[in-house]
C-alpha positions in Angstrom: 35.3 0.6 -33.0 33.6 3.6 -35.0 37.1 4.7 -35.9 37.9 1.5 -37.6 35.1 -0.7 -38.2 34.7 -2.1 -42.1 38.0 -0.1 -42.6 40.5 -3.0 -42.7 41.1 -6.2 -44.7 41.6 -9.3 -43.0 44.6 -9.6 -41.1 45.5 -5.9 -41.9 47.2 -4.0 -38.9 48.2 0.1 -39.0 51.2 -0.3 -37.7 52.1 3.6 -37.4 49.1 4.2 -35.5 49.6 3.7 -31.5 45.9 3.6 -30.1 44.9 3.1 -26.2 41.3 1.4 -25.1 40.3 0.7 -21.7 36.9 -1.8 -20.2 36.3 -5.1 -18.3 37.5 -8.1 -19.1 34.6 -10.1 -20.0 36.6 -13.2 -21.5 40.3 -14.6 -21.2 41.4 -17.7 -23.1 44.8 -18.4 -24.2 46.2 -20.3 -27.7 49.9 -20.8 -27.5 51.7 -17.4 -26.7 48.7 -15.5 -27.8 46.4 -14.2 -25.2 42.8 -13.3 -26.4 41.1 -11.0 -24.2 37.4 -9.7 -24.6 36.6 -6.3 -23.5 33.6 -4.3 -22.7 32.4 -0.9 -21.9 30.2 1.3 -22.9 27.7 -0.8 -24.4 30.8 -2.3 -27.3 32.9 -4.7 -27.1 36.7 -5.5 -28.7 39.3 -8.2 -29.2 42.5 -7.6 -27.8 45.4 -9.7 -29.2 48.3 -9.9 -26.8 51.4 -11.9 -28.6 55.1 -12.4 -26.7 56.8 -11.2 -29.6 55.3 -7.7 -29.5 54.9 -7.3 -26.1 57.1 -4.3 -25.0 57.5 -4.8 -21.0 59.3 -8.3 -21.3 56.6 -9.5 -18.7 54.2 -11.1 -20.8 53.8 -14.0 -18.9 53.5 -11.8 -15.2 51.5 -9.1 -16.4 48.9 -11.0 -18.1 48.5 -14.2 -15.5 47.6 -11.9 -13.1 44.6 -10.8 -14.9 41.1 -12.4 -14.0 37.4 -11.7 -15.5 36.5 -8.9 -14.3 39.5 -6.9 -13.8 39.2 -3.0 -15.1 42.5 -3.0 -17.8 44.1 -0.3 -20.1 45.9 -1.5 -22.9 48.1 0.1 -25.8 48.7 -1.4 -29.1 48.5 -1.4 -32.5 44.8 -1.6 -34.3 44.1 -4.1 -37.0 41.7 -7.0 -37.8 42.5 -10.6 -36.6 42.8 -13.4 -40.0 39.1 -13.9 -39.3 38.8 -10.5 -39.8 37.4 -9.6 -36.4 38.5 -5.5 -35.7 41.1 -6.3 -32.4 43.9 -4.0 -30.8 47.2 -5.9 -30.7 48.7 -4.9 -27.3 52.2 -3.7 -26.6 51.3 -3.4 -23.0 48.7 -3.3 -20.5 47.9 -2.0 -16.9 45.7 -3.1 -14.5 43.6 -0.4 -13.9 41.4 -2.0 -11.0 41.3 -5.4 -10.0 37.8 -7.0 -9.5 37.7 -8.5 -6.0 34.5 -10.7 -6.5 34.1 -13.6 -8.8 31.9 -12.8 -11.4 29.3 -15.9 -12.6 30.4 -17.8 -15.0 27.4 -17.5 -17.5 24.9 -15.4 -18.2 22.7 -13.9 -15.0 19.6 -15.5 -14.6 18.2 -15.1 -11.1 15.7 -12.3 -10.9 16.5 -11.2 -7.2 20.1 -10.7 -8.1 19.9 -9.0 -11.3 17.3 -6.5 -9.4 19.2 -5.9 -6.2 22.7 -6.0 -7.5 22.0 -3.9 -10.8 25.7 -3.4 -12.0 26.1 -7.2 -11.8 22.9 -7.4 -14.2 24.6 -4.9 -16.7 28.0 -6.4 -16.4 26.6 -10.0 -16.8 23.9 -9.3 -18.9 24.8 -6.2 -21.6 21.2 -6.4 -23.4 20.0 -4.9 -20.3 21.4 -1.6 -21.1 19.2 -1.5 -24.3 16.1 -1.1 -22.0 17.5 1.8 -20.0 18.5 3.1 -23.5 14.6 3.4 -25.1 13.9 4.6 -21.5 16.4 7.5 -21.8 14.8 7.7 -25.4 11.0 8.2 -24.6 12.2 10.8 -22.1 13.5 12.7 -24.5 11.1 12.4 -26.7 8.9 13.4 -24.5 10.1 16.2 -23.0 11.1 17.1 -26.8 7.1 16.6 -27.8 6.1 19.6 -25.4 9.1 22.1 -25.7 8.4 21.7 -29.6 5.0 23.2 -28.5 6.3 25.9 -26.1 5.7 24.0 -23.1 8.6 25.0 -20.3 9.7 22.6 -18.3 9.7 23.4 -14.4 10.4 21.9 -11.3 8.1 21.3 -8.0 8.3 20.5 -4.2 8.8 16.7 -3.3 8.1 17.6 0.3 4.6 18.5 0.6 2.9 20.0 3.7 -0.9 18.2 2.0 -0.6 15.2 0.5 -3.2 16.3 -3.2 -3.2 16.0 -6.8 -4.3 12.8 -6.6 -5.9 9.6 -4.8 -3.0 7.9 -3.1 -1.6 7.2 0.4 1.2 9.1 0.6 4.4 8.2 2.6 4.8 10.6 5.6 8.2 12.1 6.8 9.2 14.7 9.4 11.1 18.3 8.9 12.8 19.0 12.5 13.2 22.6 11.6 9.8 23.3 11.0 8.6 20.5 13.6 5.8 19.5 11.1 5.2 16.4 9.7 5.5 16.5 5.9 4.8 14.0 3.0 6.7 13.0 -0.5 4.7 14.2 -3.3 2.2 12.1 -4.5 1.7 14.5 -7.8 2.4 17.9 -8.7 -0.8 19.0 -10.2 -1.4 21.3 -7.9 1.4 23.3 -8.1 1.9 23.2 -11.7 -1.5 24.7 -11.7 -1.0 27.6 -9.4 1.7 28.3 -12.2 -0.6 28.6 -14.9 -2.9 31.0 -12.4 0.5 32.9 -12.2 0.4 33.3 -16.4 3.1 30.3 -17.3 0.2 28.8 -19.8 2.0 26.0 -20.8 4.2 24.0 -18.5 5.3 20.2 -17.6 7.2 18.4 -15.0 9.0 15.1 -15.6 10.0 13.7 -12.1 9.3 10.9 -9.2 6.6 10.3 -7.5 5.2 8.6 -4.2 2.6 6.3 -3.4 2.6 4.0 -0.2 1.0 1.2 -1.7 1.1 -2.1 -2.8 4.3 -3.3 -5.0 3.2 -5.6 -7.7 4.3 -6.8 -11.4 3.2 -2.6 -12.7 3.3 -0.9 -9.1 7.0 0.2 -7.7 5.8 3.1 -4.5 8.4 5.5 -6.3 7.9 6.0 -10.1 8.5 8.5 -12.8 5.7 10.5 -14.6 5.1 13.3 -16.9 2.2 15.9 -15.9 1.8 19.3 -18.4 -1.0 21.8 -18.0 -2.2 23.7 -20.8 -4.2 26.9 -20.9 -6.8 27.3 -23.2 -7.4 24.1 -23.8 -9.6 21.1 -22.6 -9.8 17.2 -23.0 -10.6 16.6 -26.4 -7.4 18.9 -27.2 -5.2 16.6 -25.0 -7.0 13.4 -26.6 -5.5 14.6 -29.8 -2.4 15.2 -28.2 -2.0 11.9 -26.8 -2.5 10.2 -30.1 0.2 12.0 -31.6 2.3 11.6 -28.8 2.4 8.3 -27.9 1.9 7.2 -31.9 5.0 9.3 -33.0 7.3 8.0 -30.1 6.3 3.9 -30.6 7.0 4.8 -34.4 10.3 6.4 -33.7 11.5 3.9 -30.6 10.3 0.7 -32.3 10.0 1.8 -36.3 6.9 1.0 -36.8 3.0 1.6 -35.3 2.3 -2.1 -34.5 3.3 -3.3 -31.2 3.4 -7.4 -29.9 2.2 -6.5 -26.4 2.0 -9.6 -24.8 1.0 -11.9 -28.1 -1.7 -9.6 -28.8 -0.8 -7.0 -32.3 -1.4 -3.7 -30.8 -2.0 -0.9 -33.8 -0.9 2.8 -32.3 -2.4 4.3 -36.0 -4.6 7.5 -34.1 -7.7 7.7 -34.4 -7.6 5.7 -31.0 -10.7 4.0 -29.7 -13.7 5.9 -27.3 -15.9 4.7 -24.8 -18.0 6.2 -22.0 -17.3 5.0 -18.5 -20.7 4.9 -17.4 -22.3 3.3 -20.7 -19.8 0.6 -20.8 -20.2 -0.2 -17.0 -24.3 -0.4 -17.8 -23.5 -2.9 -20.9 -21.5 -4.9 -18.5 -23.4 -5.1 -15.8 -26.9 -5.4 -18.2 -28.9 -2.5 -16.1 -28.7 1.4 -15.8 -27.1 3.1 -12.8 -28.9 5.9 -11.2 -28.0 9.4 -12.9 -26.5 10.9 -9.6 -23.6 8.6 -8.6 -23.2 10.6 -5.3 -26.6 9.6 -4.1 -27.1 6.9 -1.4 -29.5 5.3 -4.2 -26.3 5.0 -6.2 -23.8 3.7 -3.2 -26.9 1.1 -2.6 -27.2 0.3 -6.2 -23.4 -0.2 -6.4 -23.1 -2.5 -3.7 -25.6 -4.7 -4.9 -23.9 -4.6 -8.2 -20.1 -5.3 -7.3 -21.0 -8.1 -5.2 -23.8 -10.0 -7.9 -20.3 -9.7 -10.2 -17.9 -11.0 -8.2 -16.4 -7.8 -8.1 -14.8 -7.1 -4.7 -14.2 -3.8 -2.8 -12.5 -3.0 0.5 -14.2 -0.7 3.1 -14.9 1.6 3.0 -17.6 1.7 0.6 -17.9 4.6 -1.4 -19.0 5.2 -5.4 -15.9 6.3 -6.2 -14.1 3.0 -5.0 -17.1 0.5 -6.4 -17.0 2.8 -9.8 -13.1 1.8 -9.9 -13.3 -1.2 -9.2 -16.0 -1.9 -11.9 -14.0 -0.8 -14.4 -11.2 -2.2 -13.6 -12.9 -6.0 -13.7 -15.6 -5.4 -16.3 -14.4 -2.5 -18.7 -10.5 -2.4 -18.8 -9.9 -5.6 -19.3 -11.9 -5.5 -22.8 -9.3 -2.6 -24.3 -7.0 -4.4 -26.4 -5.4 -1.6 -28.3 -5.0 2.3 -27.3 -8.7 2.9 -25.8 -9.8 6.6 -24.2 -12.0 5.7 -21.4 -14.1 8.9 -21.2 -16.5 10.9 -19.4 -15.8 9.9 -15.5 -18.5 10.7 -12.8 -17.8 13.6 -10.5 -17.7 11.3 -7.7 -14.5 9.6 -8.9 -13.0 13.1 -10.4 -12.4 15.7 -7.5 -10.2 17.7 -9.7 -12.0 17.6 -13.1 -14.5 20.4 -14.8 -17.6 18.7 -14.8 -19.2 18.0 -18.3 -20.5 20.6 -20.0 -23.6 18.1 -21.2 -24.2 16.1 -18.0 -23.6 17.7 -15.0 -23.3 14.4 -13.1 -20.1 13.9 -15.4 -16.4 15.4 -16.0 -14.4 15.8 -19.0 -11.8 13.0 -17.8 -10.1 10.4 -19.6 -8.0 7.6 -19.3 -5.9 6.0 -21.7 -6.0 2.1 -21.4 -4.2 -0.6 -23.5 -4.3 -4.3 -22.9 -6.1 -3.3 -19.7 -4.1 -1.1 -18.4 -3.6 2.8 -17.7 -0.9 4.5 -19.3 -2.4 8.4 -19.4 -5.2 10.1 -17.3 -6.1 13.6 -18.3 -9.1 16.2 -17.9 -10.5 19.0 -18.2 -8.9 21.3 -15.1 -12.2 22.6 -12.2 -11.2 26.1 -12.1 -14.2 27.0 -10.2 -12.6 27.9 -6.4 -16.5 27.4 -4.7 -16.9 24.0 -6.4 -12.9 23.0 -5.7 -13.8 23.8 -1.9 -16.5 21.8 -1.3 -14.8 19.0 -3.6 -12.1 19.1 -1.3 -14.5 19.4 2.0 -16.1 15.3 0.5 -12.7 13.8 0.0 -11.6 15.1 3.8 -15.5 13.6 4.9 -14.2 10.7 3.2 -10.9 10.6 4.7 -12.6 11.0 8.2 -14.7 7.8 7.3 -11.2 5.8 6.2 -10.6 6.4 2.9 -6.7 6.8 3.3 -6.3 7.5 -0.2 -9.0 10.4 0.0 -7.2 14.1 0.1 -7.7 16.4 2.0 -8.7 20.9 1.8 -5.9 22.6 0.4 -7.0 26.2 1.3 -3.7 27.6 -0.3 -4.6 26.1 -4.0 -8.0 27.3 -3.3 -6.7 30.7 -3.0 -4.5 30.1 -5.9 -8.1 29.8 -7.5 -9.6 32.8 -6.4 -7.1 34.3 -8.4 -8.6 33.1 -11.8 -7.2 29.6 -13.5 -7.9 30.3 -17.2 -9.8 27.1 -18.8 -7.2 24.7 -18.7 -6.6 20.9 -19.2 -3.9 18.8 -17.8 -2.4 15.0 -18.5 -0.7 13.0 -16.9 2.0 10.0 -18.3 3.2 7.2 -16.7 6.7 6.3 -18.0 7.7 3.4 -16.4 4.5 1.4 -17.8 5.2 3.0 -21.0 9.1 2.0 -21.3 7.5 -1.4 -20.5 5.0 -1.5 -23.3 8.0 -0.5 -26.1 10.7 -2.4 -24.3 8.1 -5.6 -24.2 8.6 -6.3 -20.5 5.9 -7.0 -18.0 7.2 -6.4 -14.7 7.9 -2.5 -13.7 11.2 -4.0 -12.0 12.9 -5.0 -15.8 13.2 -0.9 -16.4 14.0 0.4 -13.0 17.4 0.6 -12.2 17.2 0.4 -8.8 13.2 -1.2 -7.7 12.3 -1.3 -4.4 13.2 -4.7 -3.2 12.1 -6.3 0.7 15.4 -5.9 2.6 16.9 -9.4 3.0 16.9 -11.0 6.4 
């Protein structure tokens, strides 16, 4: 279409020019000895005009009644615009170049289970579909573009992990016969990456899948794609800024402008983005202070009390970190409209995490939140090998009591540790939920090719 597009006057053909298209027939219809056939492929479409008089296998009539919707075909003919002045190839002859077997619907595709677990019928039905994957391969780019324009280098990490770390997550478990060991899919690669910036790579990322063997829901799919970089020298409030002119710059350049429509709500991505303290803004919801050390059994009582005069309702087993999450998640997130930093996490819910160099009960974490929910989550890295270890030794204490989302002591990073981490922050990005946001969709399953679906019966 590029070639010829605005080029010709109405009713104009080149007659000197032989060109050759191939695509799926998305529409037949005939008028007289004229055959009208609409073609697709590659996200474009074109008329092709096939008249008896110009035909040059003297089987019009066989080779083009055995065509059906569907049908892969390769014509040649001449290229011109129709009287309407629609761009069209006038065919001299076609080929079959594979039949389709099925009958495709006769509209568009509306039934969600369909369009999710038969994909290629989604993009064949419905062709605006392949604009969402398009901004999706978009903000990858950009992404990855963001950091290597910064000196980041882009690496690559185990998916089979002999400790499931790196974050709070129930991991799905798999076995390696070789090694006779039970093994589990990644659940993040912070750990690694960071043992790379011991090793002197200061800047590195990793765009790539992750696993989490948990619930699937309208933002939750258990295998999703993130970006993670770790930076040397650096610490939150560096990565705060960085965020803001990331994710600003890319909704200005996917969507051409910094205003969003996120679910009727006019979302402004203009940086400076919003602040707020975890612990404050649980206090103002909740009306009363909560005891300075969150790890104390004062503060797991105190919690308790608190979650269940709100409503607010937390599986066992009980712990701070669980009744903190919760908490914000029903009284704080739900109150951040546009791009909102929630700061300043207690230790408690942050086993990775520097603590805060003004409140020791604190880390240097945030979380980026907008209409309610989380889209980044970065901090300042612990680089302190003692601390790490007995970090590690409360999450497997923890995990002993039933957390199954608690990790457990990974000696090896610890060693990785002794070895000296520089100061160092890292961030993570979630960009299925951030494809959503740009792309305006609101289940996860509208930009994942392939979702995880329950097998039929």
């Amino acid at each position: 279409r590029a070639k010829y597009d605005g080029a010709l006057a109405d009713g104009e053909q080149v007659k000197e020019v032989v060109e050759r298209v191939a695509g799926r027939v998305s529409q037949k219809r005939q008028q007289g000895k004229l055959i009208f056939y609409d073609i697709r492929g590659d996200g474009t479409h074109l008329q092709v005009v096939v008249a008896e008089d110009i035909f040059a296998s003297g089987r019009f009539h066989e080779d083009n009644h055995a065509v059906r919707r569907g049908d892969i075909l390769g014509f040649e003919g001449i290229p011109g615009s129709s009287k309407r002045g629609e761009l069209s190839l006038f065919a001299t002859s076609l080929q079959i170049l594979r039949p389709c077997l099925r009958m495709l619907p006769k509209r568009s595709l509306k039934d969600q289970e369909t369009r999710y677990r038969q994909r290629y019928l989604d993009l064949i039905m419905n062709p605006n579909v392949r604009d969402t994957f398009l901004v999706r391969s978009q903000v990858i780019q950009e992404v990855r573009e963001f950091l290597t324009d910064r000196s980041f280098i882009e690496v690559d990490t185990p998916i089979l992990n002999a400790i499931a770390g790196g974050a709070a997550a129930r991991p799905f478990v798999t076995h390696h016969n070789e090694l006779g060991m039970d093994m589990f899919l990644r659940i993040a690669p912070e750990l690694y990456l960071k043992q790379l910036v011991v090793g002197g790579m200061d800047r590195v990322f990793e765009i790539g899948r992750l696993f989490r063997n948990e619930g699937i829901d309208l933002t939750h799919n258990p295998e999703f794609t993130t970006c993670e970089f770790y930076m040397a020298y650096a610490d939150y409030e560096d990565l705060m800024g960085m965020a803001e002119e990331m994710i600003s710059g890319i909704v200005q350049r996917v969507t051409g402008g910094l205003t969003l429509n996120v679910s009727g709500v006019e979302v402004d991505f203009t940086p400076p983005f919003r602040r707020i303290p975890l612990v404050a803004s649980i206090e103002e919801a909740v009306g009363e202070k909560l005891p300075e050390d969150l790890a104390s059994p004062e503060a797991l009582a105190a919690l308790t009390r608190i979650a269940a005069q709100h409503g607010v309702a937390c599986p066992a087993p009980l712990s701070a970190a669980r009744l903190l999450d919760r908490l914000s998640a029903a009284l704080v997130e739900p109150s951040c409209k546009g791009p909102t930093f929630i700061t300043d996490h207690p230790v408690v819910m942050s086993p990775l995490a520097r603590r805060h160099r003004d409140n020791k009960f604190l880390t240097e974490r945030f979380e980026l939140m907008i209409q309610g929910l989380e889209y980044c989550n970065a901090y300042s890295e612990l680089n302190d090998a003692m601390e790490q270890r007995a970090r590690f030794a409360d999450q497997a204490a923890s995990k002993a009591d039933g957390d199954v989302e608690a990790t457990e002591v990974d000696e090896d990073f610890c060693v990785a540790l002794d070895h000296a981490l520089p100061p160092t922050a890292g961030f993570g990005l979630g960009i299925d939920r951030f494809v959503m946001l740009l792309t305006g969709h609101t289940n996860i399953k509208e930009v994942l090719l392939f979702p995880a679906m329950k097998p039929l019966a």
